[in-house]
C-alpha positions as CSV (number, residue, x, y, z in Angstrom):
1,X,11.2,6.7,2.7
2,X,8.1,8.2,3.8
3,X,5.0,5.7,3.9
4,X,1.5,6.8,2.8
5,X,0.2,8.1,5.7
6,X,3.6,10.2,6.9
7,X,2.6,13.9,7.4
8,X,5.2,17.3,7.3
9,X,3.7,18.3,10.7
10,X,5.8,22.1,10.1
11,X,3.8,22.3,6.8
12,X,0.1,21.0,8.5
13,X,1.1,23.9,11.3
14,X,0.6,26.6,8.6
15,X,-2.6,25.4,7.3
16,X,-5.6,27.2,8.9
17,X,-7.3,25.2,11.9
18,X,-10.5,24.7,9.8
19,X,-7.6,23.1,7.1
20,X,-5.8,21.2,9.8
21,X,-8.7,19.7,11.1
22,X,-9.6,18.3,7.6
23,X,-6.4,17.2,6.7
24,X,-6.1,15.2,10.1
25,X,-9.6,13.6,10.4
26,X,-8.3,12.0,6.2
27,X,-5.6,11.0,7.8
28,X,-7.2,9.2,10.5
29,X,-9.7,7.9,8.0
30,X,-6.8,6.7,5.6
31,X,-5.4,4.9,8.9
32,X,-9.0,3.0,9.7
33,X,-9.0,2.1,5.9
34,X,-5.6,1.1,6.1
35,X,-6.2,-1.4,9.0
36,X,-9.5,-2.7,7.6
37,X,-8.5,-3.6,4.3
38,X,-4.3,-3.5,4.0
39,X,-4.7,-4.5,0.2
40,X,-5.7,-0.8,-0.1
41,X,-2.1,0.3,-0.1
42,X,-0.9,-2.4,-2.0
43,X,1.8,-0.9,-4.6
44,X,3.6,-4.3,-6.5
45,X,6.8,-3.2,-7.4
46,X,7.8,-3.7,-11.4
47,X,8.8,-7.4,-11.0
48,X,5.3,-8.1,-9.0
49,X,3.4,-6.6,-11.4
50,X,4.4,-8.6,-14.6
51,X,4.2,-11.5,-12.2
52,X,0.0,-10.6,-11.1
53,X,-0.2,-10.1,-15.3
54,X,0.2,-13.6,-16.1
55,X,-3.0,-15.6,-16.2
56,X,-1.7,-19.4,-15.8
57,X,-2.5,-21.8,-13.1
58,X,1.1,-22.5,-11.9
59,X,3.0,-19.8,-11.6
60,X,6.9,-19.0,-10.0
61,X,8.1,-16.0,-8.4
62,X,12.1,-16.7,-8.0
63,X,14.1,-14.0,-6.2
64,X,16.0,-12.7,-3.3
65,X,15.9,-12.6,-0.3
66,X,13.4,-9.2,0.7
67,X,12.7,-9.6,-3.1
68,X,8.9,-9.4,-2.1
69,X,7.8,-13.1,-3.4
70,X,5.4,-13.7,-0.2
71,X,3.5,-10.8,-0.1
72,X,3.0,-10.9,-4.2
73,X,2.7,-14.5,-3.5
74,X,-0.2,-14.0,-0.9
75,X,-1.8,-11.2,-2.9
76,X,-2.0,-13.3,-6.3
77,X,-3.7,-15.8,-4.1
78,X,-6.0,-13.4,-3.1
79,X,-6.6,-11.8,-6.3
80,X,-7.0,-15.6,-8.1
81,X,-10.1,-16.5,-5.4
């Protein structure tokens, strides 16, 4: 699956250089905001969401393994502070 920041280098080829140029230097600034700040490309999947919803002080996030309970986890803490 592509990631945010994946480009169709065939597609960016037909764009005019001007357009190319552009499209490119967002990309690059994407990356940089990206890097500084990786919450911005945070996407919860259904089961993390409902989880970040609920406003107790103890919470449990049972699942899997690669189910995605550290990062949501990690994130809640973040988002509780």
């Amino acid at each position: 699956m592509p990631g945010p920041l994946d480009m169709d280098e065939e597609k960016l080829a037909l764009l005019p250089k001007r357009k190319q140029d552009a499209a490119l230097k967002a990309l690059r600034d994407l990356e940089h905001a990206r890097k500084a700040n990786p919450l911005l490309f945070y996407q919860p999947h259904s089961k993390q969401r409902i989880f970040h919803g609920f406003n107790s002080k103890n919470k449990i996030f049972i699942g899997g393994n690669q189910s995605g309970k550290t990062t949501c986890g990690s994130i809640d803490c973040i988002i509780q502070a």
